[in-house]
N, C-alpha and C positions, 0 to 999 in steps of 0.2 A: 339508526344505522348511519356511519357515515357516510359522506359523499362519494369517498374515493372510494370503499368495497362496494356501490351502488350503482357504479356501472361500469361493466365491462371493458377492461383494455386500461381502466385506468390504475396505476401503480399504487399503494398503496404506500403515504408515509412513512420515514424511517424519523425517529425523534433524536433530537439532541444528543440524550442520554443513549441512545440505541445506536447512533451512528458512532458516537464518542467508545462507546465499548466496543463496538465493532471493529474500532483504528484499535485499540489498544491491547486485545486480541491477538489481530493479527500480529500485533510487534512483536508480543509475546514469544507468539507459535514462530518467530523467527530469531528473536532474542535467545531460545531454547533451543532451537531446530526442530523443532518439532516439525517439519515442514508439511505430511499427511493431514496433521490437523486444521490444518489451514486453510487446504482443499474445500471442506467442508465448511469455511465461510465464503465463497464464491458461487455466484451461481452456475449453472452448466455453460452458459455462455459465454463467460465472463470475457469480456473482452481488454487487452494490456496494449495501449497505444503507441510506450515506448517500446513494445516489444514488437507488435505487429504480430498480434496473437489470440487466437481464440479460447479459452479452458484455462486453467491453473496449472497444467504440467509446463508448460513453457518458462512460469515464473518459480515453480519447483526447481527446476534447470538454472538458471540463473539467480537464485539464492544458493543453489548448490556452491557454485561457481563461485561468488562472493563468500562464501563463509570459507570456502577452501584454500582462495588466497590470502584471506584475513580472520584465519580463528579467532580473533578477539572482538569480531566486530557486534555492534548491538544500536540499536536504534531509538530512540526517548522522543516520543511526541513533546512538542513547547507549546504548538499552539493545534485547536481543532477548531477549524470554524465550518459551521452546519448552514445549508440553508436548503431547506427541502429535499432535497433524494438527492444532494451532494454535501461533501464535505474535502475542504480543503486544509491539508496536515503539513507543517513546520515541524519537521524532527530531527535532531541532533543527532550526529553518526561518533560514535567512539571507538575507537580500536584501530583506527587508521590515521599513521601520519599524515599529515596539512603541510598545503605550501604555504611557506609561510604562518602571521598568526591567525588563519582562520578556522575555526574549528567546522568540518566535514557537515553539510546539511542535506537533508531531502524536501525536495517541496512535491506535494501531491494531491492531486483532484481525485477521490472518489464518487461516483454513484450509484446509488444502492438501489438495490428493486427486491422488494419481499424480504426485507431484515437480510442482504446478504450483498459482498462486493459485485458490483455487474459490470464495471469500465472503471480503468484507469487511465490519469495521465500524471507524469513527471518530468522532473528534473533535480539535478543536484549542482552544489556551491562547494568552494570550499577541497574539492579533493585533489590529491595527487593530476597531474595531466594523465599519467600514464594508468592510474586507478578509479578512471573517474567510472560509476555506471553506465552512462551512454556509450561511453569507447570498449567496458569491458565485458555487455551484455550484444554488442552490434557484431 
């Protein structure tokens, strides 16, 4: 048995591969809109740092919000780096003009608890001033 199902309280790892599909998933279920399906990779508590938020409807809401001012928009992980029950995600934003030449990014800390998102933290590069996510989710 491992360690971590052998004693109580403690989280159980999320692998590479599981966290990696995890992030890619989600982009998906946003990429699509699918946005209910995505629910169901969060856990009940999930908590969103930039949002200042407990649950998945808060960030329902504000995917709402961003797809409705930018129906083109879509999100491409570049980079996933895993380390224990976090993963931190490089992903390129398309469907929104840039100031200037840099092409729109998201930088994002997850940490997973039980195969499932449990906290977030972000930030984004690259966007409009007037269309950035922290100005247009606050």
């Amino acid at each position: 048995m491992p360690w971590s199902t052998h004693y109580e309280g403690i989280t159980p790892m999320t692998t590479r591969e599981e966290a990696s599909t995890l992030v890619q998933r989600l982009q998906e279920c946003f990429n699509t809109r699918q946005f209910d399906q995505a629910a169901d990779l969060h856990t009940p508590g999930f908590f969103s740092h930039p949002l200042g938020t407990t649950g998945f409807e808060a960030g329902k809401q504000a995917w709402n919000t961003l797809t409705a001012l930018f129906p083109g928009i879509r999100v491409t992980a570049q980079d996933i780096l895993v380390d224990g029950d976090k993963a931190a995600v490089r992903s390129a934003v398309e469907g929104i003009a840039s100031d200037g030449d840099t092409q729109p990014m998201l930088f994002e800390i997850f940490r997973f608890d039980h195969g499932r998102f449990a906290e977030m933290w972000g930030a984004s590069a690259g966007f409009p001033t007037s269309a950035s996510p922290e100005e247009l989710l606050n």
